[in-house]
C-alpha positions as CSV (number, residue, x, y, z in Angstrom):
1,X,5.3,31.3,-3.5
2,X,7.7,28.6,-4.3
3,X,9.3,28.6,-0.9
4,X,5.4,27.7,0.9
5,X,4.7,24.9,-1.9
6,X,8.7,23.4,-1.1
7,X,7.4,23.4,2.4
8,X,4.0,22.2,1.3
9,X,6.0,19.2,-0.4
10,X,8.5,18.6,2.7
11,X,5.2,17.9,5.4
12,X,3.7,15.6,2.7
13,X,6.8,13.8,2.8
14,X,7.0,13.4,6.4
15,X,3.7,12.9,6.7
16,X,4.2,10.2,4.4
17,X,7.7,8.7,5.9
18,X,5.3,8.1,9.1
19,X,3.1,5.7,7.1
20,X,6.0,3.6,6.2
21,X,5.4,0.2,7.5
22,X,6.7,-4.1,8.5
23,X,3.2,-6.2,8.3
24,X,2.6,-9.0,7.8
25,X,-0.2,-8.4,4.6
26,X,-2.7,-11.2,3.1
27,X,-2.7,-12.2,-0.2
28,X,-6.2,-12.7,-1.8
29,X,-7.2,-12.6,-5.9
30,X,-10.1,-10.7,-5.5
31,X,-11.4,-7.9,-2.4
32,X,-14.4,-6.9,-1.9
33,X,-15.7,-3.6,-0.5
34,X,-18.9,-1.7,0.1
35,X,-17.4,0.9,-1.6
36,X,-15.6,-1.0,-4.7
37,X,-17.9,-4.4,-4.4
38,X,-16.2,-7.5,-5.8
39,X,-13.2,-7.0,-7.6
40,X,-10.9,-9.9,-9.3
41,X,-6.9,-9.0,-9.8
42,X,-5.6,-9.6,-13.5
43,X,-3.9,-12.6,-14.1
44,X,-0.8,-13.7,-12.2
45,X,-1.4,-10.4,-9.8
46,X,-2.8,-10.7,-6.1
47,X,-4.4,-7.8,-4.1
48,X,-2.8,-7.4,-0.7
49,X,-4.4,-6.2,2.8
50,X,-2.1,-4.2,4.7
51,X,-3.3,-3.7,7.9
52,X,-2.6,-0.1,9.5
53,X,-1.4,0.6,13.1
54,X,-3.7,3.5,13.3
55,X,-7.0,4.4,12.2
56,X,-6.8,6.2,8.6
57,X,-9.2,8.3,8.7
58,X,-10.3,11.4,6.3
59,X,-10.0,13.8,8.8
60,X,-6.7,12.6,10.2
61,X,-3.7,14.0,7.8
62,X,-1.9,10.9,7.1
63,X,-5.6,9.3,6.3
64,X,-6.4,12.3,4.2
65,X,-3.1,12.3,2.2
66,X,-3.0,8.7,2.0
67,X,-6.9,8.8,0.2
68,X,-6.0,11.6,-2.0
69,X,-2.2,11.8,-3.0
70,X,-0.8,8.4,-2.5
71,X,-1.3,6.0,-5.6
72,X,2.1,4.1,-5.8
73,X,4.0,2.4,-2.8
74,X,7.3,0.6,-2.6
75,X,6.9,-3.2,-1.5
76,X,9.9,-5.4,-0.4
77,X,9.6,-8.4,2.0
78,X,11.2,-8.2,4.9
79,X,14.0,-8.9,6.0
80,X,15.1,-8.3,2.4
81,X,16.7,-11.3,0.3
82,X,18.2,-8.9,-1.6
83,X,18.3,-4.9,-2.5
84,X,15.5,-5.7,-4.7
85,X,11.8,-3.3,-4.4
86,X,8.7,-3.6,-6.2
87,X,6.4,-0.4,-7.4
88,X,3.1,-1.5,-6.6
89,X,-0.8,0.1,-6.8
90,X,-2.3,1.5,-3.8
91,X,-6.3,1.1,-4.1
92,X,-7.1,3.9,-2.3
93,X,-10.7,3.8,-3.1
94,X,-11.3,0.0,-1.0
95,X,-8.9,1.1,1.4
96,X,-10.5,1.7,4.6
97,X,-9.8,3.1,8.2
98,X,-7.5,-0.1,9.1
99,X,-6.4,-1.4,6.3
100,X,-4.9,-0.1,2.6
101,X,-5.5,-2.7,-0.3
102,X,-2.2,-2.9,-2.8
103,X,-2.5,-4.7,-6.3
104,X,0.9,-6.9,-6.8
105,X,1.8,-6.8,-10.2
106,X,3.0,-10.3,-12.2
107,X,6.5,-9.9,-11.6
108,X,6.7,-9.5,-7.9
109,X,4.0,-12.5,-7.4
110,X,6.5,-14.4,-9.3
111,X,9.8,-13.6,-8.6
112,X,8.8,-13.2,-4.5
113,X,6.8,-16.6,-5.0
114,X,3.3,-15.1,-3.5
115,X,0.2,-17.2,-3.4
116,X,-3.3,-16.3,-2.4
117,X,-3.9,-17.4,0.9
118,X,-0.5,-17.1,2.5
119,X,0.4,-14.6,5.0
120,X,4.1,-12.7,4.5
121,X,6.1,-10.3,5.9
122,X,6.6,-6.9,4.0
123,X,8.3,-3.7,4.1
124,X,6.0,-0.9,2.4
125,X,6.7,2.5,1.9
126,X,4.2,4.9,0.5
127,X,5.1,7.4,-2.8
């Protein structure tokens, strides 16, 4: 039994290594879905749209995974100014067939100097 879930676990993971991605995401306070509607970001956060190389879609394992399992990714920009990541939220609920909507926390907005409206370049990785 514990040998098929450590197997279970490994394809998740590389299931999940393929969804590792360099986009350029935009920045935004608020997104707004028909599935969520209008939703603001707290304070000093910004939501980011990360657009997909592939259609994510339910019935597609990464697209599956990525709706159910994945609520956490790891955000640096890219090239990296330093060795320096950033936890941040997937909303897997707005996310959609080409895109996956992240919430920036405070301290990445500031210390990476992110402002709604302006495209960058990031490195995401998926937990």
């Amino acid at each position: 039994m514990h040998n098929f879930l450590f197997r279970e676990e490994e394809a998740e993971q590389a299931l999940l290594a393929k969804l590792s991605l360099q986009v350029t995401v935009s920045l935004t306070p608020m997104l707004q879905t028909l599935t969520m509607g209008m939703k603001f970001a707290p304070a000093g956060e910004l939501y980011a749209k990360v657009p997909t190389p592939y259609a994510l879609t339910l019935d597609s394992d990464e697209g599956y995974l990525l709706s159910r399992s994945v609520s956490m990714a790891l955000l640096a920009p890219h090239p990296p100014a330093d060795k320096r990541v950033y936890e941040v939220q997937v909303e897997s609920k707005a996310s959609s067939e080409r895109c996956v909507w992240l919430l920036l926390p405070q301290r990445c907005c500031f210390e990476l100097g992110l402002q709604s409206g302006t495209p960058c370049k990031m490195e995401i990785q998926f937990q």
